[in-house]
C-alpha positions in Angstrom: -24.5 13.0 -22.9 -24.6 10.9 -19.4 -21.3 10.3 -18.6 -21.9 6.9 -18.1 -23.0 6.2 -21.2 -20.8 4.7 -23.5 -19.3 7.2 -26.5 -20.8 6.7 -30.0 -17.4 6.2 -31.1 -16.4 3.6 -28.4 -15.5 0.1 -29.5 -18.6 -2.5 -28.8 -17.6 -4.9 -26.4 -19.3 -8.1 -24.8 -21.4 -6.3 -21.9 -21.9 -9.1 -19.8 -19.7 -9.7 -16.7 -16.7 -11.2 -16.0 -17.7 -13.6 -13.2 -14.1 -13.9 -11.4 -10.4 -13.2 -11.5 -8.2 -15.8 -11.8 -5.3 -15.6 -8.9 -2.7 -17.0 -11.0 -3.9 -14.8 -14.2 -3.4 -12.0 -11.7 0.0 -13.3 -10.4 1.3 -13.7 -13.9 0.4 -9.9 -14.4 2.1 -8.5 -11.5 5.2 -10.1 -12.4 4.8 -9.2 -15.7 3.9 -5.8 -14.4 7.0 -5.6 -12.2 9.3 -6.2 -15.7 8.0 -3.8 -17.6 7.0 -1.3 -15.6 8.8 1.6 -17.0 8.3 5.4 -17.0 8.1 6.4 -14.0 4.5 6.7 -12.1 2.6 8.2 -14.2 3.6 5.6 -17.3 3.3 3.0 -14.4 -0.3 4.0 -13.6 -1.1 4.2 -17.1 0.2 0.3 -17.6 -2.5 -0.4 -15.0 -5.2 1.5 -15.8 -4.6 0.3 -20.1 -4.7 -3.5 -18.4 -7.0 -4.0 -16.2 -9.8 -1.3 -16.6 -10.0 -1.1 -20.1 -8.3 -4.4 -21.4 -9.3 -6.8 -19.1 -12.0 -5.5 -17.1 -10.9 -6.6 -14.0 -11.7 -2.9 -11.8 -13.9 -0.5 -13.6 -12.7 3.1 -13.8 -14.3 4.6 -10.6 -13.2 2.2 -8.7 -9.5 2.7 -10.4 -9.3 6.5 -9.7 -11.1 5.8 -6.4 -8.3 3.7 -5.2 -5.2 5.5 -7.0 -6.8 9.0 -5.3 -6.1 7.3 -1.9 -3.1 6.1 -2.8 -2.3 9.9 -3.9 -2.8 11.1 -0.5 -0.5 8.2 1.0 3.5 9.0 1.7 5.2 6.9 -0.6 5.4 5.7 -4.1 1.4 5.8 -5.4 2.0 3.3 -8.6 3.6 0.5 -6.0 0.5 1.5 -3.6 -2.0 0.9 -6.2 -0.8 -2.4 -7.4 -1.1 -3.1 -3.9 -4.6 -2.0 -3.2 -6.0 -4.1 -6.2 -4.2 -7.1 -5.3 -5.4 -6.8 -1.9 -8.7 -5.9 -3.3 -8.5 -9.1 -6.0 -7.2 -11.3 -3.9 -7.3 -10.5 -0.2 -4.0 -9.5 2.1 -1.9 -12.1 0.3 -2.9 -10.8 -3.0 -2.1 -6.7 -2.2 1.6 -8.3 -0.5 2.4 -10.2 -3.4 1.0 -7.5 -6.4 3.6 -5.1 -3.7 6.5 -6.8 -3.9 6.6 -8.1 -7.8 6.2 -4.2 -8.2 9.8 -3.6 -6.4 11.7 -6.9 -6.5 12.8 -6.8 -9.9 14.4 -3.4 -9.5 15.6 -4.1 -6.6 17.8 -6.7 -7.8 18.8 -4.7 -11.1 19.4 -1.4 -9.4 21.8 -3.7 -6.9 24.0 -4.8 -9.8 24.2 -1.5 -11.8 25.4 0.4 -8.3 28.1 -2.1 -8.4 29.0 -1.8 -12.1 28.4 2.4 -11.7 30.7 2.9 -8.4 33.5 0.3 -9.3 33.8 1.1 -12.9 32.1 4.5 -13.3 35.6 6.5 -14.4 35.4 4.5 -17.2 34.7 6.6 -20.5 31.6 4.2 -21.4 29.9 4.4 -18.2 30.8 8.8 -17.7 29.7 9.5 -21.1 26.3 7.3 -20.6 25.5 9.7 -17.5 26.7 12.6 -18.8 24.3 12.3 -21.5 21.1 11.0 -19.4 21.4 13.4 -16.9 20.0 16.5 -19.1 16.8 14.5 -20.0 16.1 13.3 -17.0 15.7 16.9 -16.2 13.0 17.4 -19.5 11.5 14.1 -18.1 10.6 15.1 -14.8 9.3 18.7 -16.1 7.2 16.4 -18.5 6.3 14.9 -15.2 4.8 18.0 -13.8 3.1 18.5 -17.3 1.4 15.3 -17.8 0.0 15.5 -13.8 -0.7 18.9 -14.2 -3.0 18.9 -17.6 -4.5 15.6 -15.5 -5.0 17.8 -12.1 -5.3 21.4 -12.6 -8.8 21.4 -14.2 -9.7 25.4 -13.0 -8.3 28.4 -11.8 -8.6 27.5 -8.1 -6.5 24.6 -8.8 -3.9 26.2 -10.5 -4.1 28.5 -7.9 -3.3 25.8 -5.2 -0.2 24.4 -7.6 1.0 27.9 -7.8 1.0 28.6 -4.1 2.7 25.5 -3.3 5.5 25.9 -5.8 6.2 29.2 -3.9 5.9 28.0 -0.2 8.7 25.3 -0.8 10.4 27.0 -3.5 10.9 30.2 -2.3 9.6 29.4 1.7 11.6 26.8 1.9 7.9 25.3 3.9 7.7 21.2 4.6 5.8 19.4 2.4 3.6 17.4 5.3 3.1 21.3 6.2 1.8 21.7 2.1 -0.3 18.8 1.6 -1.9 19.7 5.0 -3.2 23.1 3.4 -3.8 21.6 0.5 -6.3 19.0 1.9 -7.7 22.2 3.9 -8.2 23.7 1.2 -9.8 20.9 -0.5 -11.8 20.2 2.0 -13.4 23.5 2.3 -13.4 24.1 -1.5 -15.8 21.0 -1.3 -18.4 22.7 0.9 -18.4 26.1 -0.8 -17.5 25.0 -4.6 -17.9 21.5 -4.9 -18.4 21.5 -8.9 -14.1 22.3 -8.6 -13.1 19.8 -6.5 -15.4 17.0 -7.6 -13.2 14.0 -8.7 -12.8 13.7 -12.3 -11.6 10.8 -14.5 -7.3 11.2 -14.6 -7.1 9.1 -17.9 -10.1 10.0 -19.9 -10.7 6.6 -20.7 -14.1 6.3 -18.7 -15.9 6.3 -22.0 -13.9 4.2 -23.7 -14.5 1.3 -21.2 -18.2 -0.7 -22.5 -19.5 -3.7 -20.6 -18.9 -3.9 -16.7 -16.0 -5.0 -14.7 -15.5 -7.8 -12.3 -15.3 -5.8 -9.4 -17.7 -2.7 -10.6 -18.9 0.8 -9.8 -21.0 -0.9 -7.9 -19.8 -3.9 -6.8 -20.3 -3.8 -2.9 -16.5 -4.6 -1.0 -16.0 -8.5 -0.6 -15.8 -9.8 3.0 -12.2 -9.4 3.6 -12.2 -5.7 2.2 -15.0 -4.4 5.3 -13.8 -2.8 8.0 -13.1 -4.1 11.5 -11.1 -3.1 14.4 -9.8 -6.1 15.3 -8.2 -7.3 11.7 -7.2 -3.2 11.6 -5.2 -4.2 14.9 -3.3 -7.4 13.9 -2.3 -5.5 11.0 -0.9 -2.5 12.5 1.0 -5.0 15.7 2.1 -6.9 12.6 3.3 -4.1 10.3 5.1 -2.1 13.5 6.6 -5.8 14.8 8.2 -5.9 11.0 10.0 -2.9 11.8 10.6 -3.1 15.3 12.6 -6.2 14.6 15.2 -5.9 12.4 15.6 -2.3 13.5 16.4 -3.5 16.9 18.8 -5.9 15.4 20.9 -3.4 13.5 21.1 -1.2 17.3 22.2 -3.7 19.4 24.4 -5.4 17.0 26.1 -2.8 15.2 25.4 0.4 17.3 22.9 3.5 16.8 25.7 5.5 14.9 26.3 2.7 12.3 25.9 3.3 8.5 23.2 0.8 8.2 21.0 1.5 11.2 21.3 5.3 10.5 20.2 4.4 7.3 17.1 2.5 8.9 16.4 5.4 10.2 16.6 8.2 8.2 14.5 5.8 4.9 11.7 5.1 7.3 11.3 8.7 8.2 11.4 9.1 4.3 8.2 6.8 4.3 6.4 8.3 7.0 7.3 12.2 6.1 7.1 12.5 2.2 3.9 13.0 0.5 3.4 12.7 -3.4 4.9 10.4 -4.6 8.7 9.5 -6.2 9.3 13.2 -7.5 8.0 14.6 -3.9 9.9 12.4 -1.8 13.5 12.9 -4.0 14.3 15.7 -2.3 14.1 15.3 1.1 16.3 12.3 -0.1 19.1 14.4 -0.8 18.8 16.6 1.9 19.3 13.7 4.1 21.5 11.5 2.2 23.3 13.9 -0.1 23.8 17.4 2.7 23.5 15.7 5.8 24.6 12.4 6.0 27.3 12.4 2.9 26.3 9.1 1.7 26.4 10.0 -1.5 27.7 13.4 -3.8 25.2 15.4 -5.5 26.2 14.0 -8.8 25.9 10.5 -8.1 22.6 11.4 -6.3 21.7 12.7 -10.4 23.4 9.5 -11.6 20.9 6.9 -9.4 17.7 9.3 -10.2 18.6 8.5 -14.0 19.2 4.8 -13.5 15.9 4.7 -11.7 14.1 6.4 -14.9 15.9 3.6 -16.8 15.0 0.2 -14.6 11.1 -0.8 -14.1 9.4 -0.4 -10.8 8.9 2.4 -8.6 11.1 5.8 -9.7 11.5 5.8 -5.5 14.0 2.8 -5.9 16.9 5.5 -6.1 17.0 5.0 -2.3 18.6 1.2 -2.9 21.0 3.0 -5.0 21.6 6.2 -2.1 21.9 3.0 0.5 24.5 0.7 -1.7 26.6 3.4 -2.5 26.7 4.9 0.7 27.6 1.5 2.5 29.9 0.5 -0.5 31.9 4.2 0.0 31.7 4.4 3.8 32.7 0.7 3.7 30.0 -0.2 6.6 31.4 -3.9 6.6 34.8 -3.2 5.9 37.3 -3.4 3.0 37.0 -6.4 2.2 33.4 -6.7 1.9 32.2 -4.0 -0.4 29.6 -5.6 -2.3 28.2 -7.8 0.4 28.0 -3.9 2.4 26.6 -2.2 -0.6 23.8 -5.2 -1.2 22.6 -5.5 2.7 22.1 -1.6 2.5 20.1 -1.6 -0.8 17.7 -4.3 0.8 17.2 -2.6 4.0 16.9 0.7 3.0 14.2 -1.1 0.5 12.5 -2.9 3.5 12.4 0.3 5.8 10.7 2.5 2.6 8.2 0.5 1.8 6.7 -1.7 4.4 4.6 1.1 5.9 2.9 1.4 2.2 1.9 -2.1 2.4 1.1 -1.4 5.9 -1.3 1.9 5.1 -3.0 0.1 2.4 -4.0 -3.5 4.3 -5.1 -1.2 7.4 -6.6 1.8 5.0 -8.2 -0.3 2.6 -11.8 -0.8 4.1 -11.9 2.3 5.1 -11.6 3.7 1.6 -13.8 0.8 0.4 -16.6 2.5 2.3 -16.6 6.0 0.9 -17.0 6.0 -3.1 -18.5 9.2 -4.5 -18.4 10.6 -1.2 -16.9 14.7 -1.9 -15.7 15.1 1.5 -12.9 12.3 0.7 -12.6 12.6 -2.7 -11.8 17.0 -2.3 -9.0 17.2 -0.2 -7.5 14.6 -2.5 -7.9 16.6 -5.0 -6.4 19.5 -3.6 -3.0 17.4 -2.5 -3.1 16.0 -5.9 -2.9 20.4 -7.4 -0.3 20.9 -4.7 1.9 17.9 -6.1 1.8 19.7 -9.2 3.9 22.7 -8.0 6.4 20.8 -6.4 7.3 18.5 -9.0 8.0 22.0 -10.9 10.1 23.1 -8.0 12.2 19.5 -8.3 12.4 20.2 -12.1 14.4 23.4 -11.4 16.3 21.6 -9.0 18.0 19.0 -11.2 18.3 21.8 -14.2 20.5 23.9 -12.0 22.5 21.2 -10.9 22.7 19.7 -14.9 23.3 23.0 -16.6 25.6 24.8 -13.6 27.2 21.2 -12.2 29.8 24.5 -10.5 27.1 26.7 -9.4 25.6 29.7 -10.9 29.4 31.6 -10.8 30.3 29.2 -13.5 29.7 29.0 -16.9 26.7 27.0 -18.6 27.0 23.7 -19.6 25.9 24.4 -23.4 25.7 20.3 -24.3 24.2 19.5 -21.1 21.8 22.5 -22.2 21.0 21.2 -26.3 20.6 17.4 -24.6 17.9 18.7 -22.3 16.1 20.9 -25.1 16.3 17.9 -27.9 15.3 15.3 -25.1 12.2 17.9 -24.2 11.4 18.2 -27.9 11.6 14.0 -28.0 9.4 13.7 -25.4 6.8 16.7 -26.2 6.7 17.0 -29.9 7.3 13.6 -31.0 5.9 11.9 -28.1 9.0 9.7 -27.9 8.9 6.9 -24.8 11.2 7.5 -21.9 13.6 4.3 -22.4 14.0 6.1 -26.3 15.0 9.4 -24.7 17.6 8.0 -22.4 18.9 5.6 -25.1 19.3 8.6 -27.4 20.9 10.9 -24.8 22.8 8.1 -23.3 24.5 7.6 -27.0 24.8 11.6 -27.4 26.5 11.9 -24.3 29.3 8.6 -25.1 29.9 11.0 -28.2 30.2 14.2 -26.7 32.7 13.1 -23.9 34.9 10.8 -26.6 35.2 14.0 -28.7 36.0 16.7 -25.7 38.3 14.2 -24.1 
């Protein structure tokens, strides 16, 4: 069958073509979008793809993957990327900034007042038992995470090969990932060249099908004006973008001094930007390295705690860092003692500002450049083998947080044998009964209020 044929068993839909997208239809989604946006990227991505390729035809399918594929390659957090791209795409540069920040500003503001309820009343029996019990299946949800990208990704034995061999460099090489998705894309690019049929981009929702009638902007809808490339809107957008950061960084120096919490912070989260590849579950732990073992901003358990209330708020899963930046400004009390909250708050919206403004910044100047190579292999393979390599180091973070749930004391010390039955029953929730993350961390939130009420 051609693949562009619609399936016999496809629902018939009104072929004819939308004509144009209304910019307030589309504001009211991304704020919508920015609300419920739950489960982490891949759910995130999913939302999209459900809404506006198949339910209202806004972006077909190849265009979709076309755009999320790019944004796979991108540091930074892909699902706040794409919702970017398409606004900008819809709706020009105002459009991509304003589908951006709807994506984060909600969580933003949430994640800023549970910090403040979690450090200032987290010895409370409520709020320890909650975590106690969410911390275990965050640990099934990220290895669900590897699972779900990994049945999407690794679609042959070469790119299981590539997952495998990055799992090993940073789990037992301890290699960079810049260093992995660099051999990756390598790899890709030459897998192209000799076996193109394995690296050929393939639909990541299997929906392509599904999808009758065209879309507004189609497979082969040529870019609109504002989306083709030229060097001078390229360099008002990157003066723009590094004027952005220039400015407010230079404000934290020379008021507050290069060794301050908050301009340390600055630093370090726009490194984060510029040096993780893969997304959320790539970039969490060269968080903790940085925040967690170097810095001391925050302990390794509260570093679990803000990775589960990031599973449980919308937006981005990379929105931990607003929790890393308000408790370590609210701990090392970066405006003094009297001004916790106000410390706590700044640091959450900075650290915010510094992680994300370079994905806005790689999207408006990287847009019309992507615009101009559909179908082309020679993009679309090296994607494809970052997108394998992801695959092996989300595995390697899922070990990760099930060593530190199950051994919170190291491997000397016994196993944690509830931690250990929440994780399996949360895995069995998620895998066997195909049970939505918020339902997973409700139930093992509850478990874990009863567990520490009857051990205490």
């Amino acid at each position: 069958m051609n693949p562009d044929t619609p399936s016999a068993e496809a629902p018939v839909q009104d072929s004819a073509q939308p004509t144009a997208i209304p910019f307030l239809a589309a504001l009211t989604f991304w704020l919508k979008l920015g609300l419920i946006s739950f489960g982490g990227p891949a759910g995130q991505i999913a939302i999209m793809h459900q809404e506006l390729v198949e339910k209202r035809r806004w972006i077909s399918e190849r265009r979709f993957l076309h755009a999320l594929n790019y944004c796979m390659l991108l540091p930074g957090p892909e699902a706040q990327q794409l919702a970017t791209y398409i606004g900008w795409l819809m709706h020009r540069t105002w459009g991509g900034i304003i589908a951006g920040v709807l994506f984060v500003l909600p969580s933003l503001v949430l994640l800023i007042l549970l910090s403040w309820v979690y450090i200032a009343f987290g010895d409370t029996l409520l709020i320890s038992g909650l975590f106690y019990g969410i911390k275990p299946a965050v640990a099934a949800i990220v290895v669900q995470a590897c699972h779900r990208i990994g049945s999407r990704a690794l679609t042959n034995h070469r790119l299981w090969g590539i997952a495998a061999a990055s799992f090993v460099a940073i789990f037992a090489l301890g290699a960079p990932f810049p260093l992995i998705v660099a051999g990756a894309a390598a790899v890709g690019y030459l897998g192209g060249r000799i076996r193109p049929e394995a690296f050929a981009a393939k639909s990541s929702h299997g929906a392509g099908n599904a999808v009758a009638g065209l879309s507004v902007i189609d497979d082969h809808t040529p870019p609109p004006e504002h989306a083709r490339f030229r060097w001078p809107r390229l360099l008002v957008i990157v003066l723009s973008g590094f004027l952005l950061w220039l400015v407010p960084m230079l404000a934290l120096w020379l008021t507050l001094g290069w060794e301050h919490t908050l301009t340390q912070m600055a630093w370090f989260f726009t490194k984060a930007a510029l040096l993780t590849f893969g997304g959320a579950y790539a970039v969490l732990p060269y968080v903790y390295q940085g925040a967690v073992t170097h810095f001391q901003w925050l302990t390794p358990t509260q570093m679990m705690d803000g990775l589960a209330l990031g599973e449980t708020t919308p937006g981005p899963l990379i929105m931990v860092v607003a929790f890393a930046g308000f408790i370590g400004a609210y701990v090392h009390q970066a405006f003094g003692p009297d001004y916790l909250f106000a410390a706590g708050a700044t640091a959450a919206v900075l650290v915010t500002w510094f992680t994300f403004l370079p994905s806005f910044l790689f999207i408006l100047a990287g847009g019309p450049l992507v615009e101009s190579t559909h179908n082309e292999l020679r993009f679309t393979a090296p994607l494809t083998g970052i997108t394998a390599a992801v695959v092996g180091v989300i595995l390697n973070l899922a070990l990760f947080f099930g060593y530190h749930v199950l051994w919170p004391e190291g491997f000397e010390s016994d196993i944690d044998l509830w931690s250990l039955a929440i994780a399996v029953a949360a895995a069995v929730a998620l895998f066997r009964f195909k049970r939505s993350v918020i339902q997973v961390i409700a139930g093992a939130g509850v478990a874990g209020l009863m567990i520490q009420a009857l051990t205490a």
